[in-house]
C-alpha positions as CSV (number, residue, x, y, z in Angstrom):
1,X,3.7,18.6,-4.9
2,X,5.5,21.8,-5.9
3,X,4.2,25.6,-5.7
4,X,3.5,25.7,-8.8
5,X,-0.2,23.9,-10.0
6,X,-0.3,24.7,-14.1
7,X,0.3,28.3,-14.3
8,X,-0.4,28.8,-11.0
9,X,2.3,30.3,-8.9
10,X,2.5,30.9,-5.1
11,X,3.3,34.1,-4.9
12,X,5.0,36.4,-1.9
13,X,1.3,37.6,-0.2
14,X,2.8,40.5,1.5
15,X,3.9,42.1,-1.8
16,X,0.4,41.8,-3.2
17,X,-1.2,45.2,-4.1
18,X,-4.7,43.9,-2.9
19,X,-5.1,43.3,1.3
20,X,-3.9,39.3,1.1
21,X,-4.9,36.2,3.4
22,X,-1.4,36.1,5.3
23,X,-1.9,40.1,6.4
24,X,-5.5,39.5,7.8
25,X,-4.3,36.2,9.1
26,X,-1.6,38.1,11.0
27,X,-4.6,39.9,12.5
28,X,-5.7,39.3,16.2
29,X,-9.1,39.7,15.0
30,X,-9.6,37.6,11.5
31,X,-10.4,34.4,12.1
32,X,-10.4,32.5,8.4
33,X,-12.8,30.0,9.8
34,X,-15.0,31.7,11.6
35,X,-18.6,32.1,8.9
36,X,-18.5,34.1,5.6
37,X,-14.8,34.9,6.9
38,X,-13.4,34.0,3.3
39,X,-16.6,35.1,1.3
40,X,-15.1,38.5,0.5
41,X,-11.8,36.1,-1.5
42,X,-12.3,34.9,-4.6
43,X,-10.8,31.2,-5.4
44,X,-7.8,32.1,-6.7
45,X,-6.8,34.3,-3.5
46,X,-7.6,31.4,-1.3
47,X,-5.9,28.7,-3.4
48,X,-2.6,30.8,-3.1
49,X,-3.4,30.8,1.0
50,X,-3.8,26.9,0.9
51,X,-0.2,26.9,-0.9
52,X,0.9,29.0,1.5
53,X,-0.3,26.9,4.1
54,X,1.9,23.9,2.8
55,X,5.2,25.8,2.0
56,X,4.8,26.6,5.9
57,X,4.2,23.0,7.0
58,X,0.4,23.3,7.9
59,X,-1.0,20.7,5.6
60,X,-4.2,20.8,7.9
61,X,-4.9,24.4,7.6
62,X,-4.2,24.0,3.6
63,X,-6.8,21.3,3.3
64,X,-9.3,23.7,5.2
65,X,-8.3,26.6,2.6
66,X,-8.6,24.1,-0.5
67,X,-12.1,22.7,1.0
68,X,-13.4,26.0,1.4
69,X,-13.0,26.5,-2.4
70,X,-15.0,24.0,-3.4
71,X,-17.7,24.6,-0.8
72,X,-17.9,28.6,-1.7
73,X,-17.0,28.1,-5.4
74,X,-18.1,25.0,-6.7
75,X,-18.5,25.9,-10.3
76,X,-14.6,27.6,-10.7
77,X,-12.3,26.5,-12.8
78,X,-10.0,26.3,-9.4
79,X,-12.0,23.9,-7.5
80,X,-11.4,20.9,-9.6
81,X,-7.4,21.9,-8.8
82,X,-8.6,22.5,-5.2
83,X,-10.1,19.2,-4.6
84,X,-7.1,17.1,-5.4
85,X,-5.1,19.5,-3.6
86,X,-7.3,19.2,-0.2
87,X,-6.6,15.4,-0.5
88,X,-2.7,15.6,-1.2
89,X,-3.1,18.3,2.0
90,X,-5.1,15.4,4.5
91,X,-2.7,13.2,3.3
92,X,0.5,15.0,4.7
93,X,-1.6,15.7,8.0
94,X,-2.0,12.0,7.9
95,X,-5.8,12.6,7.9
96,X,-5.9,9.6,5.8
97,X,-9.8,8.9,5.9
98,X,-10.4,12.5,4.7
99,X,-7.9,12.3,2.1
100,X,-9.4,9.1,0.9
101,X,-12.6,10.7,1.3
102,X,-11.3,13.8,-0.8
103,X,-9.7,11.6,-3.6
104,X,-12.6,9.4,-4.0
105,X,-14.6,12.6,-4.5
106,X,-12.2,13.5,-7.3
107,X,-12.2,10.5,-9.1
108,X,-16.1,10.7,-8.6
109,X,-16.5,14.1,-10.2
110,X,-13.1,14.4,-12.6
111,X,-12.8,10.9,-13.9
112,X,-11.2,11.1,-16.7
113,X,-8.9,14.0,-16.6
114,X,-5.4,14.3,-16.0
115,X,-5.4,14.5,-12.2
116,X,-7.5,11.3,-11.9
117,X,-4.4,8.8,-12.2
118,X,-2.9,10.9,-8.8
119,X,-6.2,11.1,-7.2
120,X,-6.2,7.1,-7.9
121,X,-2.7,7.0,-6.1
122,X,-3.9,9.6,-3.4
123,X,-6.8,7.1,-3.0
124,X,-4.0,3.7,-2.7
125,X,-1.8,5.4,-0.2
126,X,-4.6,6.2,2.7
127,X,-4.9,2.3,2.4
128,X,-0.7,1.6,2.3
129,X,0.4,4.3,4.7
130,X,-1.9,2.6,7.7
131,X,-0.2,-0.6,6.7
132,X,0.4,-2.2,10.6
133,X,2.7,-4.3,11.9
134,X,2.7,-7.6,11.2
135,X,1.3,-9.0,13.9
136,X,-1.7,-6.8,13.8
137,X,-5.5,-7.4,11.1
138,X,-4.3,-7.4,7.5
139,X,-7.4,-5.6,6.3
140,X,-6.2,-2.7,5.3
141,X,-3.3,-4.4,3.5
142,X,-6.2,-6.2,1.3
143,X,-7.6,-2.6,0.5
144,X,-4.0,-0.8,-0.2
145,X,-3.1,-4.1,-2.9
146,X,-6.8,-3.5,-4.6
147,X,-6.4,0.1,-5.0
148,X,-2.7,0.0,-6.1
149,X,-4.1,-2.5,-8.4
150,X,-6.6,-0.3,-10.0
151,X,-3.9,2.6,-10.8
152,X,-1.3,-0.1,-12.4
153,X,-4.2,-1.4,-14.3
154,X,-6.3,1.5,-15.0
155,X,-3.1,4.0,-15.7
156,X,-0.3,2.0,-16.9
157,X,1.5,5.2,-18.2
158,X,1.2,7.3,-15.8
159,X,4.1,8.5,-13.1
160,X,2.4,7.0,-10.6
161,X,2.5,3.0,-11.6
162,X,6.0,2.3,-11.3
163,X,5.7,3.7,-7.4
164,X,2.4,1.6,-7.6
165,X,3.9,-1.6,-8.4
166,X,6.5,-1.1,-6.0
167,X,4.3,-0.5,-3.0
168,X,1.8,-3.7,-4.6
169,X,5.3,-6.0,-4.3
170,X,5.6,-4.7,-0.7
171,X,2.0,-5.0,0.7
172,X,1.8,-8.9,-1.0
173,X,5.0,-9.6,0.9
174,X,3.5,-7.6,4.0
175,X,0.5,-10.3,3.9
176,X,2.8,-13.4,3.3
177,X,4.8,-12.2,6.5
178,X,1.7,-12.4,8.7
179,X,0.9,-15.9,7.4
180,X,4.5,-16.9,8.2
181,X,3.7,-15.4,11.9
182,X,0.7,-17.3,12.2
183,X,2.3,-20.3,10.9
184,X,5.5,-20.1,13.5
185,X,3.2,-19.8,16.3
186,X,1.3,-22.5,15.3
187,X,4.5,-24.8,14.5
188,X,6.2,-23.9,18.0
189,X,3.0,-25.0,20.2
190,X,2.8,-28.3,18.3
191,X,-0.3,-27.2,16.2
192,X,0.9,-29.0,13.4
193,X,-1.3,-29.3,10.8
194,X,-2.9,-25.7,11.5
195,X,0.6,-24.5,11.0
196,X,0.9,-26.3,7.5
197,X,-1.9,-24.8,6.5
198,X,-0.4,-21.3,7.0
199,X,2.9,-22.4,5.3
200,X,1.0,-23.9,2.4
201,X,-1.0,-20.2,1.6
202,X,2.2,-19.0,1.3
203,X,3.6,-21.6,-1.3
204,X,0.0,-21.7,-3.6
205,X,-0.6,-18.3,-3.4
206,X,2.7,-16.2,-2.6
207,X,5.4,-17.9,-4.2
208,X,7.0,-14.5,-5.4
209,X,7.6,-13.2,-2.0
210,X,10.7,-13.6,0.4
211,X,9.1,-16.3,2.2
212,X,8.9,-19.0,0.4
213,X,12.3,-20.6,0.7
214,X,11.1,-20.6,4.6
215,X,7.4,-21.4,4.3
216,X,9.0,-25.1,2.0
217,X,11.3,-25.5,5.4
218,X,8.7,-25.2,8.1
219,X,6.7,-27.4,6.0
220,X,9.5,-30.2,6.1
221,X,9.2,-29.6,9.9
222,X,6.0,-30.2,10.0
223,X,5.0,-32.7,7.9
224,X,8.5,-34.8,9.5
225,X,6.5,-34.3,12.9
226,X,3.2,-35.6,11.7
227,X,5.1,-38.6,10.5
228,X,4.5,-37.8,7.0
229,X,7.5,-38.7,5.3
230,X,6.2,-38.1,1.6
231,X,5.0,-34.7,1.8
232,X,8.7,-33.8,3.8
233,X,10.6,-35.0,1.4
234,X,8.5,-33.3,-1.7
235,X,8.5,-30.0,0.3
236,X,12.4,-30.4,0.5
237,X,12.8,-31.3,-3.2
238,X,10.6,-27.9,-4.7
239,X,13.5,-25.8,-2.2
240,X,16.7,-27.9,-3.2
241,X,15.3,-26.8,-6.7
242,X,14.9,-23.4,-6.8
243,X,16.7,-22.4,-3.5
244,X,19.3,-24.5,-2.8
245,X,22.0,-21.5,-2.1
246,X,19.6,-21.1,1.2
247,X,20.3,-21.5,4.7
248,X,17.0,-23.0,4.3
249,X,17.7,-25.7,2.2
250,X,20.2,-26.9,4.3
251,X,18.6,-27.0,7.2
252,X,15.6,-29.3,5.6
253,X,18.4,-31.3,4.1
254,X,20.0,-32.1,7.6
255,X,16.3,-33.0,9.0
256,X,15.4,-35.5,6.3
257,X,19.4,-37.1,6.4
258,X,19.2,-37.1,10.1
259,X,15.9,-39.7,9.4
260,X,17.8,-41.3,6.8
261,X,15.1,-39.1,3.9
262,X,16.3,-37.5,0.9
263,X,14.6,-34.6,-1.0
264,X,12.6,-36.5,-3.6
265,X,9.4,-36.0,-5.7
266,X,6.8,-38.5,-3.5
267,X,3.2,-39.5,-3.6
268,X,0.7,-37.5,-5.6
269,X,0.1,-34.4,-2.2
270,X,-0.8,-30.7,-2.9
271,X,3.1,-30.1,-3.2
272,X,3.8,-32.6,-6.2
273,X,1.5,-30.3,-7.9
274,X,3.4,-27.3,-7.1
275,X,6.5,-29.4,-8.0
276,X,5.3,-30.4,-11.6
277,X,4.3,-26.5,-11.7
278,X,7.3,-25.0,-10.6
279,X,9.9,-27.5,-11.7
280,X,8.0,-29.1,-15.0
281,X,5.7,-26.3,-16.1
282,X,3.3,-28.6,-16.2
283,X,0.7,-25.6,-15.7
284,X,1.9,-24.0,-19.2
């Protein structure tokens, strides 16, 4: 976010006619958060310190500033700038709980006014920008898709759904990754059917991610271990459809050859369904 918060303009403190935050906090002896140290400011002074606390790169010390307002002037027509300002502020200290905490807080009191669409976004990010690695609990992934959900759904027009949607595409692929994981380890142990399991979430449920193309392969592996021929060869047919320019592809195609198989539409299995939906539209 930028200096400038409608109409409000961070202005040079040391150039103010009246005795500013940045000269007393220059002072051995002023302490801003020490008790009733800032009751003497109004809101507006101590807004300008909270800017002045960002421009200089401490986003923790602005979010104490911006707090402050609303704790000493609850009623101003500041504070309601100040709140989503404290959250932005805990979010570039990567205090995300307190951010969250901060947005949520905004949306409660402020929810239909202009802000409320960033506060939403502020709210979607402490979920997205904890995001793990793969291998680690999803949980928070869950949270970041429902949150980015609500401001594509709830504020369609605003700046921030386009960069919503983006991050939503990412986080689904984020949680089709970890079922691929899950479904490797299973595969290269010999857990066979627990490993189809994993591949097939991926088919049903993520079938506009990345991952697909692979999750159809390492289901032709799997189902060629188990000895079921059918489901290999239907799993091997939905990718030779709508992947065939994969490494992929190929690869399934040289299993079922090597067993003298063919990708083929077989048997009435969980994938002939996803074949008559993908490749018929049998769903529309």
């Amino acid at each position: 976010m930028s200096g400038r918060i409608r109409g409000v303009t961070l202005r040079t403190f040391l150039g103010t006619a009246a005795l500013s935050l940045t000269v007393l906090a220059g002072c051995g002896d002023f302490d801003p958060r020490s008790e009733g140290a800032l009751e003497t400011y109004t809101a507006d002074e101590i807004f300008e310190r909270g800017e002045y606390e960002l421009e200089r790169g401490q986003a923790d010390n602005a979010a104490f500033y911006f707090g402050e307002i609303e704790r000493l002037y609850p009623y101003a027509q500041i504070t309601q700038r100040a709140l989503i300002m404290q959250a932005y502020s805990y979010h570039r200290d990567k205090d995300y709980e307190a951010s969250r905490a901060a947005a949520q807080r905004y949306l409660d009191f402020y929810p239909r006014t202009e802000d409320a669409a960033y506060a939403q976004y502020l709210l979607a990010l402490s979920f997205y920008d904890q995001i793990d690695e793969i291998g680690r609990d999803q949980g928070l992934t869950f949270q970041a898709l429902q949150a980015l959900r609500t401001v594509i759904e709830q504020y369609p027009d605003s700046e921030y759904a386009s960069s919503a949607m983006l991050k939503f595409d990412l986080a689904f692929d984020h949680l089709a990754a970890k079922e691929m994981e899950i479904g490797r380890y299973y595969l290269k142990r010999g857990h066979y059917m627990a490993a189809v399991n994993r591949f097939r979430v991926v088919v049903e449920s993520f079938q506009t991610t990345t991952h697909t193309p692979e999750a159809l392969h390492r289901l032709v592996e799997s189902y060629l271990a188990l000895g079921l021929n059918d489901e290999a060869r239907t799993a091997g047919a939905i990718l030779g459809h709508n992947y065939q320019a994969t490494e992929w592809y190929q690869d399934s195609y040289d299993l079922l050859s090597g067993q003298g198989l063919e990708p083929s539409l077989v048997g009435d299995s969980w994938l002939a369904a996803i074949y008559r939906q993908m490749i018929r539209g049998e769903w529309l």
